[in-house]
C-alpha positions in Angstrom: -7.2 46.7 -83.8 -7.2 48.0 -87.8 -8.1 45.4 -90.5 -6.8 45.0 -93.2 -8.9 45.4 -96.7 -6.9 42.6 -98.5 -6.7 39.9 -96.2 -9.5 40.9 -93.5 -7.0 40.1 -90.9 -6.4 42.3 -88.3 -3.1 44.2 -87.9 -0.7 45.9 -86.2 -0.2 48.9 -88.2 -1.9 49.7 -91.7 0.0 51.1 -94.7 -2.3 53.4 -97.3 -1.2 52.5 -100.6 -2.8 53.3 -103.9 -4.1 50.2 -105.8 -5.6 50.9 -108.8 -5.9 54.2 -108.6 -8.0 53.7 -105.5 -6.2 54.3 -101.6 -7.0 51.2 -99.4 -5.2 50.3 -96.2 -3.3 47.2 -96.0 -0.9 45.8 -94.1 2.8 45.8 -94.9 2.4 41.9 -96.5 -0.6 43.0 -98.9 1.2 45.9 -99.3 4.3 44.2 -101.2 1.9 41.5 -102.8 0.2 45.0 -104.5 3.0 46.6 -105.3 4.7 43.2 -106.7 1.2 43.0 -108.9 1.6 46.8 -110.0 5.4 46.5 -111.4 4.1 43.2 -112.8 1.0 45.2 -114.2 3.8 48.4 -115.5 6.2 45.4 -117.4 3.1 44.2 -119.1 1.8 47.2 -120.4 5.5 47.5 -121.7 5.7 44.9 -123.7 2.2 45.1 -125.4 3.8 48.6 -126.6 6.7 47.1 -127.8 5.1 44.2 -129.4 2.4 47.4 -131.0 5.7 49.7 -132.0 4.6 52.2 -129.9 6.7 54.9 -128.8 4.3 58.1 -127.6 3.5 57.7 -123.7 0.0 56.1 -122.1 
């Protein structure tokens, strides 16, 4: 059986998803936890820029 990289639990069936910029393979719950963390990481990032009155792109 595959384990996963976030929870060290083994799994069914493993999902390669980019964290970070970095592939790792999790299953399907640590997959949505990291890509909950990732929008949460993209809003962030928004609103410093809009706080800074930045309008160019990253």
């Amino acid at each position: 059986m595959p384990v996963c990289k976030g929870c060290k639990e083994e799994a069914d069936e493993l999902m390669i998803v980019k964290v970070h910029g970095k592939k790792k393979k999790l299953c399907e719950e640590c997959a949505e936890i990291a890509a909950e963390e990732a929008e949460i990481a993209e809003m962030s990032e928004d609103a410093i820029r809009g706080m800074m009155g930045y309008k160019g792109k990253w």
